[in-house]
C-alpha positions in Angstrom: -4.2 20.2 15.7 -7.2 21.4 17.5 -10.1 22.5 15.6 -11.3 26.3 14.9 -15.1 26.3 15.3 -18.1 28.0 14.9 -19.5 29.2 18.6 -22.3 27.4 17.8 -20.4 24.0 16.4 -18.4 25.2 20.2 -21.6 24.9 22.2 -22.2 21.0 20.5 -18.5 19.8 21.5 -18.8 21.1 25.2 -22.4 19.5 25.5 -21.1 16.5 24.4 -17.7 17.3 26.8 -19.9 17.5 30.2 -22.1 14.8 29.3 -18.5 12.6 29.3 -18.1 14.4 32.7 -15.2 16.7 31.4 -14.5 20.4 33.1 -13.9 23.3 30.5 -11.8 25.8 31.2 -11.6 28.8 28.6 -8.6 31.1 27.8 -9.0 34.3 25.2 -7.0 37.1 23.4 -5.5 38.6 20.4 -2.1 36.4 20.2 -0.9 38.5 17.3 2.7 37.5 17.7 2.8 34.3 19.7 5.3 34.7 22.4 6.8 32.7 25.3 3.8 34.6 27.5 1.4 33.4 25.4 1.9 29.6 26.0 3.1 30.2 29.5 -0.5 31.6 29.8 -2.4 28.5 27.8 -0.1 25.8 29.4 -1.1 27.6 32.7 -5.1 27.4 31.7 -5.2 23.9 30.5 -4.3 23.0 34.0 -7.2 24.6 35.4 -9.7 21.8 33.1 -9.7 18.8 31.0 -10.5 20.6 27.9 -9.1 23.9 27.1 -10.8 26.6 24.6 -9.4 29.4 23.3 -11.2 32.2 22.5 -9.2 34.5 19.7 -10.5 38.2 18.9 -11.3 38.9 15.1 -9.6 41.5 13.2 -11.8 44.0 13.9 -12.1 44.1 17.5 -8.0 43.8 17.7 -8.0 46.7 15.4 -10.6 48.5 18.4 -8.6 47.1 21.4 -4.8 48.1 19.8 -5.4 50.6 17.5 -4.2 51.0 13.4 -1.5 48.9 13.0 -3.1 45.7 14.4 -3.6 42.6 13.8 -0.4 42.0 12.5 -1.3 38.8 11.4 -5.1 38.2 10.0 -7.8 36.2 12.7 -7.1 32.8 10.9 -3.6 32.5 10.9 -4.1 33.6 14.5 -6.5 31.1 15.1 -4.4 28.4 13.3 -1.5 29.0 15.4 -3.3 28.5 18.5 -4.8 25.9 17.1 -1.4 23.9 16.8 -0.4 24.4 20.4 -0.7 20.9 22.4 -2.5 22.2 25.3 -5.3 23.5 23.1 -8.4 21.8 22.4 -10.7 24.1 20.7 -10.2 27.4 18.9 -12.9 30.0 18.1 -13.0 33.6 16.6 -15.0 35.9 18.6 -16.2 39.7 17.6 -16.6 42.2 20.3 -14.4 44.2 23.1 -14.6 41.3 25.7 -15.4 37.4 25.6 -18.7 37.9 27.4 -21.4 36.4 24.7 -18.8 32.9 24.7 -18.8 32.7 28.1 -22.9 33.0 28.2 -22.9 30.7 25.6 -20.7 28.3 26.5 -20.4 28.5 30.8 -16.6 27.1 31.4 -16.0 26.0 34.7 -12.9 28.2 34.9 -12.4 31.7 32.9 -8.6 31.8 32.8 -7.0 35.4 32.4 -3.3 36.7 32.5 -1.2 38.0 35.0 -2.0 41.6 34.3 -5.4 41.0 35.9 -6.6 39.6 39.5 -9.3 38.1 39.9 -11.0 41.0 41.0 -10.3 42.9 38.0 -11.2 40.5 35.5 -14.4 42.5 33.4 -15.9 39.5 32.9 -15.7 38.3 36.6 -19.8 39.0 37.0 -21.1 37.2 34.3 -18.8 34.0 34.9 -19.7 34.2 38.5 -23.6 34.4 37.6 -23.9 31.1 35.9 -21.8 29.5 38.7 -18.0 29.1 36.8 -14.6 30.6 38.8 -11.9 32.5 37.6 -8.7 32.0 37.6 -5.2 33.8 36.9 -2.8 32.0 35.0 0.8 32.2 33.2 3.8 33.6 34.2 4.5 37.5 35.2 3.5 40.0 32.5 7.3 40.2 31.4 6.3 39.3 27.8 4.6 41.8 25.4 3.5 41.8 21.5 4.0 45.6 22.0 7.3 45.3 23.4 8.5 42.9 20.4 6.5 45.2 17.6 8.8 48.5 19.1 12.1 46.5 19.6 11.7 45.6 15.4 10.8 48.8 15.0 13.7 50.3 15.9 16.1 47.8 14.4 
């Protein structure tokens, strides 16, 4: 199981990554009910480097981003989940609308988003751009949803 750390514990594991000569590639979201999307996406992202960290919004922020209702399940079984996946080498909670202060911490070589972005669309293409990192589109076709599997229980 990968670890869930501190951003700053995060920043210690990546120096000590680069200095091995590793590439980091970094993956976020809210991955309230894990679906077949959500590891096509991280499988998809741990191709792009040789170590893989995923970024996982806290309950408040899901609760800005998705409105009332959401998280169904609280930011550390979240985080825990993600954390068992193979492909995943590193888990950390982060507060806010977007990923932006883990990726100015942190610099991954690659930025990995979903299909439901390009890479021009991606908000955090600028600041992944200014400290010289790429990003990158990953995961199959946005044919998987959490809110498509929260309304089909709903109506069952």
């Amino acid at each position: 199981m990968a670890p869930i750390v501190s951003l700053a514990d995060l920043v210690m594991l990546v120096a000590a990554d680069r200095a091995a000569g590793r590439t980091i590639a970094l993956a976020n979201g809210v991955f309230d009910l894990l679906h077949v999307g959500h590891i096509r996406y991280i499988e998809g992202a741990k191709r792009e480097a040789d170590r893989l960290i995923v970024a996982v919004n806290d309950d408040e922020s899901v609760r800005a981003l998705k409105g009332e209702g959401r998280p169904v399940m609280p930011q550390a079984d979240r985080a825990e989940l993600i954390a068992a996946l193979r492909a995943v080498d590193y888990v950390t909670v982060f507060s806010g609308r977007t990923v932006t202060e883990v990726l100015l911490r942190v610099k991954p070589d690659v930025h990995c988003k979903g299909t439901d972005y390009t890479v021009e669309t991606v908000p955090e293409r600028p600041i992944v751009q200014s400290y010289g990192g790429r990003t990158a589109i990953v995961g199959d076709s946005k044919d998987h949803s959490t809110r498509d599997l929260l309304s089909k229980l709903h109506t069952r």
